[in-house]
C-alpha positions as CSV (number, residue, x, y, z in Angstrom):
1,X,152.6,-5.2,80.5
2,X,151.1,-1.5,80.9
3,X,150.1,-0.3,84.1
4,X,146.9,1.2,84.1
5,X,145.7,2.8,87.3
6,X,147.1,1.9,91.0
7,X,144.0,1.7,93.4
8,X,144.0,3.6,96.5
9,X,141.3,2.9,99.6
10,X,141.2,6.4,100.9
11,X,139.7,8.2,104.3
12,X,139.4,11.3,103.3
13,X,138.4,12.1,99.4
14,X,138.7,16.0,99.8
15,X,142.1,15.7,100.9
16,X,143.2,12.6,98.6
17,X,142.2,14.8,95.4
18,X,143.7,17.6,96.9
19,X,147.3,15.8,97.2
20,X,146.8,14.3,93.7
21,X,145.5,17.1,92.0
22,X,146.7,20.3,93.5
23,X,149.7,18.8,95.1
24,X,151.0,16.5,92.6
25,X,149.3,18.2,89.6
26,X,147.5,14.8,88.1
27,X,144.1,15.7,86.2
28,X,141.1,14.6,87.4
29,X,139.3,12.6,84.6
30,X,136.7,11.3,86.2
31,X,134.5,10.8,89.7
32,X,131.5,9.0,90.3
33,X,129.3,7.1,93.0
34,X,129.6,3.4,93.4
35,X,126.6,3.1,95.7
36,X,125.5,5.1,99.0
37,X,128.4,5.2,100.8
38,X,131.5,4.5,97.9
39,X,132.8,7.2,95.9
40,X,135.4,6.7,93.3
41,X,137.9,9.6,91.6
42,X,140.7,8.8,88.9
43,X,143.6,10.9,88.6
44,X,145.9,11.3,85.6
45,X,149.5,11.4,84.5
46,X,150.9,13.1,81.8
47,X,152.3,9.5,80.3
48,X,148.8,8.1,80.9
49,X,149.0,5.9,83.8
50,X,146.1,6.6,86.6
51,X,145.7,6.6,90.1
52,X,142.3,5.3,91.3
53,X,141.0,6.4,94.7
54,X,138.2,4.9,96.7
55,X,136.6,6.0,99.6
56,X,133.9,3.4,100.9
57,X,132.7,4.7,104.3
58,X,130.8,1.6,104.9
59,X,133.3,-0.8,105.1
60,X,135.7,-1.1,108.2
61,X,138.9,-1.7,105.8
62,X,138.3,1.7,104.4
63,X,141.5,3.0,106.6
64,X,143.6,0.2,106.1
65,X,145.2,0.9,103.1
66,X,147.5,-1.6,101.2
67,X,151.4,-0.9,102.1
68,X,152.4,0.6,98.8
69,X,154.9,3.0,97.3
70,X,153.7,4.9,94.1
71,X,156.8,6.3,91.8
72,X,157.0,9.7,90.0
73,X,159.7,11.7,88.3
74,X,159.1,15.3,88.1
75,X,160.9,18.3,86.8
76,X,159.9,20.7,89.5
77,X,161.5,18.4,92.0
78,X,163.1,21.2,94.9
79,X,159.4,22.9,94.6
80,X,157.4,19.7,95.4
81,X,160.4,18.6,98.2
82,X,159.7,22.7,99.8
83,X,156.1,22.0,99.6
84,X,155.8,18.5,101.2
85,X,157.3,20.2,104.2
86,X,155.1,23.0,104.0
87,X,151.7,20.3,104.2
88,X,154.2,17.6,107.3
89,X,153.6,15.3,104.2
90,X,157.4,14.9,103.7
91,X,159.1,11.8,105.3
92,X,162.4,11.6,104.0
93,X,165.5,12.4,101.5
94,X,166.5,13.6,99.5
95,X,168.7,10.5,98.2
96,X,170.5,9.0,95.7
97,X,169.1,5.7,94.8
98,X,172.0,3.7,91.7
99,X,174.0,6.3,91.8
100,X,171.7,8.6,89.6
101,X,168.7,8.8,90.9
102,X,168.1,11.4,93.4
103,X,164.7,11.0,95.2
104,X,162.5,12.3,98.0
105,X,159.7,10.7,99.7
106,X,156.6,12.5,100.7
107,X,153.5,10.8,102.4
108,X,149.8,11.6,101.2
109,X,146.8,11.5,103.8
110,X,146.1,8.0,103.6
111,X,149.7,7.2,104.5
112,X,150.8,5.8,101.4
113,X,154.2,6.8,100.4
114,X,155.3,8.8,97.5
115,X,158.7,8.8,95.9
116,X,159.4,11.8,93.9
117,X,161.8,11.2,91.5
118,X,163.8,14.0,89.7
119,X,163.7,14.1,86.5
C-alpha cells in the first residue's frame, strides 16, 4: 500500500497553505476550483506523499474536520518546535515515543494535529 495524499476539510485556505507551505515547507503542486464555493490545494513532501486541503464554504461540515494526526520527520526539528510556539500552534512535547523517537506535536488552523518527528 502507498499513501497518496491525506485529505484535509479546511476553514481557512490562506492560513492552511500558509502552515503547509511556509510552515512546514511542503510545495504547492497544485490549486484549483471545484465549483462556486469549493477550492482545492495539494501540498507536497519531499518522499512524494500529499496532503490535500479542501475548503467548501457551502457545506456546514466544512469545520468539522476528521480527528486525525498527520506524521513527519524532519531535520530542522528545534527550529520548527521554536516556531510552533512562536504561531500558539504548538500543543505538546517534546517526547520520546519507543525509546528512539523523539517527537513534538504542533496543531495547524483547522485543529488537526501534527507530530513532528526528528529525524
Amino acid at each position: 500500500i502507498n499513501f497518496n495524499w491525506i485529505t484535509i476539510f479546511v476553514n481557512d485556505m490562506k492560513a492552511s497553505q500558509m502552515f503547509y507551505g511556509d510552515y512546514l515547507g511542503l510545495a504547492k503542486v497544485e490549486e484549483f476550483p471545484a465549483g462556486p464555493d469549493m477550492t482545492i490545494a495539494f501540498f507536497q513532501a519531499d518522499n512524494g506523499m500529499k496532503v490535500e486541503l479542501i475548503e467548501n464554504r457551502a457545506a456546514e461540515a466544512a469545520g468539522k474536520n476528521p480527528d486525525v494526526i498527520i506524521g513527519v520527520a524532519v531535520d530542522n526539528f528545534d527550529e520548527l518546535m521554536e516556531k510552533a510556539k512562536v504561531l500558539n500552534a504548538f500543543l505538546s512535547g517534546p517526547e520520546v515515543l519507543g525509546e528512539h523517537l523523539e517527537v513534538f506535536y504542533a496543531m495547524d488552523p483547522n485543529g488537526v494535529s501534527i507530530q513532528i518527528a526528528r529525524m
